[in-house]
C-alpha positions, -999 to 999 in steps of 0.1 A, spaced: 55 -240 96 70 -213 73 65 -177 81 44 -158 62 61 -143 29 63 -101 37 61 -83 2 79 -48 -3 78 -27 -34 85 11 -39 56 35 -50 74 59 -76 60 94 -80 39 97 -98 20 71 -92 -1 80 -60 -5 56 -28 -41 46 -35 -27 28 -72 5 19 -59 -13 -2 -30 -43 -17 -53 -21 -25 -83 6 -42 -61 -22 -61 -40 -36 -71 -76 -5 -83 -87 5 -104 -63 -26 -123 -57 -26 -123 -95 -61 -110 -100 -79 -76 -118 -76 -45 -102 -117 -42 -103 -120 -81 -88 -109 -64 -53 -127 -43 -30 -128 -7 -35 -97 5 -13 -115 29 2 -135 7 26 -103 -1 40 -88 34 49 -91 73 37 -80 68 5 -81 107 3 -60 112 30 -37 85 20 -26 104 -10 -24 136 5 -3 122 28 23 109 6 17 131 -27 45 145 -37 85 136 -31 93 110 -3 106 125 28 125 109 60 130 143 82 105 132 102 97 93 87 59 81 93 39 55 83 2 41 78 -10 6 85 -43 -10 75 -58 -45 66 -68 -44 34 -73 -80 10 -60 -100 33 -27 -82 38 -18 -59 65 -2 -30 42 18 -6 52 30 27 34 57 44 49 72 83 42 97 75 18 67 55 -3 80 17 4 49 -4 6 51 -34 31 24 -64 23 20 -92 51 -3 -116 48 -32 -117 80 
């Protein structure tokens, strides 16, 4: 048995982390944007973009995890997104 394939792609400013993490989620299961569920009944999608608007940072590096589409996603302080599937 293979492991499962682990998908990373950089969110560029200015693009914030709510699009970066539903257009990269729709393009790799190769499907609409609007044919997934709304993002925000996975996490805060408020606080998601506050917490990475702006330039990436690593003085004091953080991340957020969450399920979302069948992939656990996380977005980490200098904006690389991580996709594994569940």
């Amino acid at each position: 048995m293979q492991p499962p394939v682990t998908n990373q792609h950089k969110i560029a400013p200015p693009v914030s982390a709510t699009v970066g993490v539903v257009e990269t989620v729709a393009s790799i299961k190769g499907v609409r944007e609007s044919d997934l569920q709304p993002l925000a009944e996975a996490v805060d999608t408020d606080f998601l973009d506050w917490l990475f608007e702006g330039t990436e940072t690593t003085e004091s590096p953080y991340a957020v995890v969450f399920s979302y589409s069948g992939y656990e996603i996380t977005v980490r302080s200098d904006r690389t997104l991580t996709l594994r599937p569940k």
